[in-house]
C-alpha positions as CSV (number, residue, x, y, z in Angstrom):
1,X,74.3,176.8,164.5
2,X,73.2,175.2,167.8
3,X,74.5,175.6,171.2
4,X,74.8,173.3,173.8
5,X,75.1,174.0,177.4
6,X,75.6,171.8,180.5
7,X,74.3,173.0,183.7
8,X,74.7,169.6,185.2
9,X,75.7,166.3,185.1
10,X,75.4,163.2,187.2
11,X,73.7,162.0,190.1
12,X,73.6,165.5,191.7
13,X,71.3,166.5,188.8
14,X,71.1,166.8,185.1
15,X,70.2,169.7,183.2
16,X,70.9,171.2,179.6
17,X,70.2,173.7,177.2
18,X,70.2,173.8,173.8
19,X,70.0,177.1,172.1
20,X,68.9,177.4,168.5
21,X,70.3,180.2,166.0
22,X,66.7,181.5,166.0
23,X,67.4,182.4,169.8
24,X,64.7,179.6,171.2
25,X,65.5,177.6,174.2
26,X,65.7,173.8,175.1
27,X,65.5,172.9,178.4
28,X,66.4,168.6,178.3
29,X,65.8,167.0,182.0
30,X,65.3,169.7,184.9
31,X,67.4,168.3,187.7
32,X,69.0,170.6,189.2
33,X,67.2,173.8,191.2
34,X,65.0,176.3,190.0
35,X,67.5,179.4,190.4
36,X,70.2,177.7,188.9
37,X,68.4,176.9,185.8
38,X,67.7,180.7,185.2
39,X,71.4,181.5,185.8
40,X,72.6,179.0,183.0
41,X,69.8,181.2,180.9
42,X,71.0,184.4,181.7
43,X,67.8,185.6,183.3
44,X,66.6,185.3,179.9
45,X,63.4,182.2,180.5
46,X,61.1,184.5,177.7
47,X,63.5,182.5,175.7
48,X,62.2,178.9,177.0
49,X,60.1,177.2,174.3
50,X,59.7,174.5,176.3
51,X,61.7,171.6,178.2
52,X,61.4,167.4,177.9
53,X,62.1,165.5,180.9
54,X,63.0,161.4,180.9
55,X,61.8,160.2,184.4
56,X,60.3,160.9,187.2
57,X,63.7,160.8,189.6
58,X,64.9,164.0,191.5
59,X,68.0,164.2,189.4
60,X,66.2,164.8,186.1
61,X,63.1,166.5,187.2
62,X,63.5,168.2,190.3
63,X,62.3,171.9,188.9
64,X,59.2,170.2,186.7
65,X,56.6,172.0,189.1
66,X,59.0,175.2,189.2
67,X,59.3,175.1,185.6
68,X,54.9,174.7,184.8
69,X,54.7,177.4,187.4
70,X,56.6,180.3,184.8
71,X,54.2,178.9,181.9
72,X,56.6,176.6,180.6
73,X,55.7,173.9,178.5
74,X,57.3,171.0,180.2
75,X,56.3,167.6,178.3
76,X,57.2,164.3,180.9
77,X,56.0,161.4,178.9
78,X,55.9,159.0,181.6
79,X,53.3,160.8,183.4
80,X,50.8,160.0,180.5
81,X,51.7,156.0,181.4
82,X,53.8,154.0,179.7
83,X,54.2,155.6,176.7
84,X,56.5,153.9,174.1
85,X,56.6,156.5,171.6
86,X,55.3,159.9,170.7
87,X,56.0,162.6,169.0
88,X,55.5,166.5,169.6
89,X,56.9,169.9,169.1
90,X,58.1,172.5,171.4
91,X,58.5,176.1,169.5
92,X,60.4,175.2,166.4
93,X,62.2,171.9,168.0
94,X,60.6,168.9,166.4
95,X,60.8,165.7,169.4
96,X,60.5,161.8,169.2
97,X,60.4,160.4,172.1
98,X,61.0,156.7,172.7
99,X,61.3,154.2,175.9
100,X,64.4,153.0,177.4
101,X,64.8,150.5,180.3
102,X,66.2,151.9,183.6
103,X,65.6,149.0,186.5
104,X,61.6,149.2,187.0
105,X,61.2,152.9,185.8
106,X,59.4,154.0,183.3
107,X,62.2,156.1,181.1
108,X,62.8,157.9,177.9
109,X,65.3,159.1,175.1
110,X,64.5,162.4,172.9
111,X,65.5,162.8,169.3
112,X,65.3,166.2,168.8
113,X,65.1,167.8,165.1
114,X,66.5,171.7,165.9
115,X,65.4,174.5,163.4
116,X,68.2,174.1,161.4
117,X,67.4,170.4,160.4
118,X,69.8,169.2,162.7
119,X,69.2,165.4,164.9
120,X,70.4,165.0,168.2
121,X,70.1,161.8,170.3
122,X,69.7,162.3,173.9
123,X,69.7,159.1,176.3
124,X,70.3,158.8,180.0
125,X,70.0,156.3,183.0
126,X,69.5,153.2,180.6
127,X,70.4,150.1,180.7
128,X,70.3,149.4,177.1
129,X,69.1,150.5,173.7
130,X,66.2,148.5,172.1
131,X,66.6,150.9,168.9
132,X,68.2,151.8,166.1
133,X,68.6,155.0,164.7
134,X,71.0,154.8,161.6
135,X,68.6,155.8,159.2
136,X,67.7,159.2,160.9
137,X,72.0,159.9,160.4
138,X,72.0,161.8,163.9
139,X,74.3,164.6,164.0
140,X,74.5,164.3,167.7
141,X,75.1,162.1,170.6
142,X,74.4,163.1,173.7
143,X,74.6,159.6,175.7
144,X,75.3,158.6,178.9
145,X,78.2,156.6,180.0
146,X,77.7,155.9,183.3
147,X,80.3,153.3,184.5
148,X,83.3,150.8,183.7
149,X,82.4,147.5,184.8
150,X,86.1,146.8,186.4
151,X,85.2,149.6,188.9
152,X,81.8,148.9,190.1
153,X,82.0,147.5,193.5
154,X,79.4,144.3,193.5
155,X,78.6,144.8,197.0
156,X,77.5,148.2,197.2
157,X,74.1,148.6,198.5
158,X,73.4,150.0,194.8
159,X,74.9,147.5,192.5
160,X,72.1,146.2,190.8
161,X,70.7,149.7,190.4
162,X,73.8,150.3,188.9
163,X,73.7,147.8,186.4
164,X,70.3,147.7,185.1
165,X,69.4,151.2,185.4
166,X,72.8,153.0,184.0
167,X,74.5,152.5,180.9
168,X,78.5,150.9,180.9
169,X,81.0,151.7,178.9
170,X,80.8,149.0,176.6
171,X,77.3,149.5,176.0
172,X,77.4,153.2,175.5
173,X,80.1,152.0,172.7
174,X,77.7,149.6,171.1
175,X,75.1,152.0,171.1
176,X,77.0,155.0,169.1
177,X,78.7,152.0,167.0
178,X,75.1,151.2,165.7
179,X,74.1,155.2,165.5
180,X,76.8,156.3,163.7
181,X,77.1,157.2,160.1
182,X,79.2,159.7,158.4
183,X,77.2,162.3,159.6
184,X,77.7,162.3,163.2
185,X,79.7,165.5,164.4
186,X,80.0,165.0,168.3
187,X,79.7,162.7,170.7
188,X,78.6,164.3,174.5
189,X,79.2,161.5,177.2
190,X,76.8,162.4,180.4
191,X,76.1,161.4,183.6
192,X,79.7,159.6,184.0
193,X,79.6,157.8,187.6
194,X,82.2,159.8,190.1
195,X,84.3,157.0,190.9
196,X,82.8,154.4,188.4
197,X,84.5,155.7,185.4
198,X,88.2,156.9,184.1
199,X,87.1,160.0,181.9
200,X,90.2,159.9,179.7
201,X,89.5,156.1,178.8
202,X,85.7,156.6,178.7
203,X,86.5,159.0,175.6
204,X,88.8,157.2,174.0
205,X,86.8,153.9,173.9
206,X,84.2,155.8,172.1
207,X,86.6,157.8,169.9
208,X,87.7,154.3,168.9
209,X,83.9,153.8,167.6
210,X,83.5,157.6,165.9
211,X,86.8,158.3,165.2
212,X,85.6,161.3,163.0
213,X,83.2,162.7,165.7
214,X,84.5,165.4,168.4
215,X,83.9,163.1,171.6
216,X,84.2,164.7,175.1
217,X,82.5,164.7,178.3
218,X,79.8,166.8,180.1
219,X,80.7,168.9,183.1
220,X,79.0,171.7,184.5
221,X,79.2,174.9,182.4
222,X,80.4,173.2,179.6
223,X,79.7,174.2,176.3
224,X,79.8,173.1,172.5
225,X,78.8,174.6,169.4
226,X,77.1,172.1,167.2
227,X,77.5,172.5,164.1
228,X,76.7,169.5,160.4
229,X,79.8,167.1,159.3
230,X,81.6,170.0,157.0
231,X,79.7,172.9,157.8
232,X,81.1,176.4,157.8
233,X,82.8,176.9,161.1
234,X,82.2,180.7,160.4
């Protein structure tokens, strides 16, 4: 059994934990401050095996220096260059990453492998998805669905930042229409734009696409217990 908590999601900050049954830690992207990180953990950082950050922006890796500071492992791929792929491990968390474009910088997704065996794909602030990952049957999305194109304004200072460096709604569709085999459980929708999306129609376009899946949204404090496609709920 695997846990997933949402410390934060959005332009404000990302940050997540994932919590495996063996009682290791996840940290995925480190937006948000320092102290508020060690509250979502309970005081409880000895747990930390390590964390994975996508880019270098404040809103995914604001506590990276905060983080290495308490002897956390804290891999940031794009600081080795532009790495396209690699693949390492963080306690017993097994973690492919892989590059995805967001307008000019350099970005990446994680698949993580947890303890139990499960496969989790985690992608933010992309434009689109160059990969395909139906043959690894991923358990779980955790994607971001940034904006609806009939609400973006086009003359906003921000518009083509918008467009090339987040993911729309019909893209974040496509993506977990290509991903998703009989084994996907849930799909997590992050990073939704504040007044760029419709939450209730953001879920149900991609409940459309996994109809089997548990599809909801991410919100601070959240939580979700992920669990296989017909596994025990006990």
């Amino acid at each position: 059994m695997i846990n997933l908590k949402c410390l934060s999601s959005g332009s404000k900050g990302n940050c997540y934990l994932l919590e495996a049954d063996n009682g290791e830690v996840l940290i995925i992207d480190a937006g948000i401050p320092i102290m508020d990180i060690k509250r979502g953990l309970n005081w409880n950082v000895r747990s930390v095996v390590g964390a994975v950050v996508t880019h270098q922006h404040a809103d995914h890796s604001k506590s990276i220096d905060d983080l290495r500071h308490m002897g956390i492992r804290v891999v940031a791929p794009y600081e080795s260059g532009n790495v396209k792929s690699m693949s390492f491990s963080l306690g017993s968390f097994r973690i492919q990453a892989f590059d995805v474009p967001h307008n000019g910088c350099w970005n990446n997704g994680f698949l993580i492998k947890t303890p139990d065996g499960q496969k989790i794909l985690y992608m933010t602030d992309l434009e689109y998805c160059p990969y395909s990952f139906r043959k690894q049957n991923i358990d779980h999305m955790l994607i971001e669905c940034n904006y609806m194109k009939s609400l973006v304004d086009t003359d906003a200072p921000n518009y083509v930042h918008k467009i090339r460096g987040h993911c729309e709604l019909e893209t974040t569709k496509g993506i977990v229409k290509e991903n998703a085999t009989n084994s996907l459980a849930n799909v997590i929708l992050c990073h939704l734009g504040r007044d760029t999306c419709e939450e209730d129609k953001v879920i149900e376009g991609a409940k459309k696409i996994a109809p089997k899946a548990n599809v909801d949204v991410a919100k601070v404090g959240k939580e979700w217990i992920l669990r296989k496609v017909g596994e025990c709920p006990f």
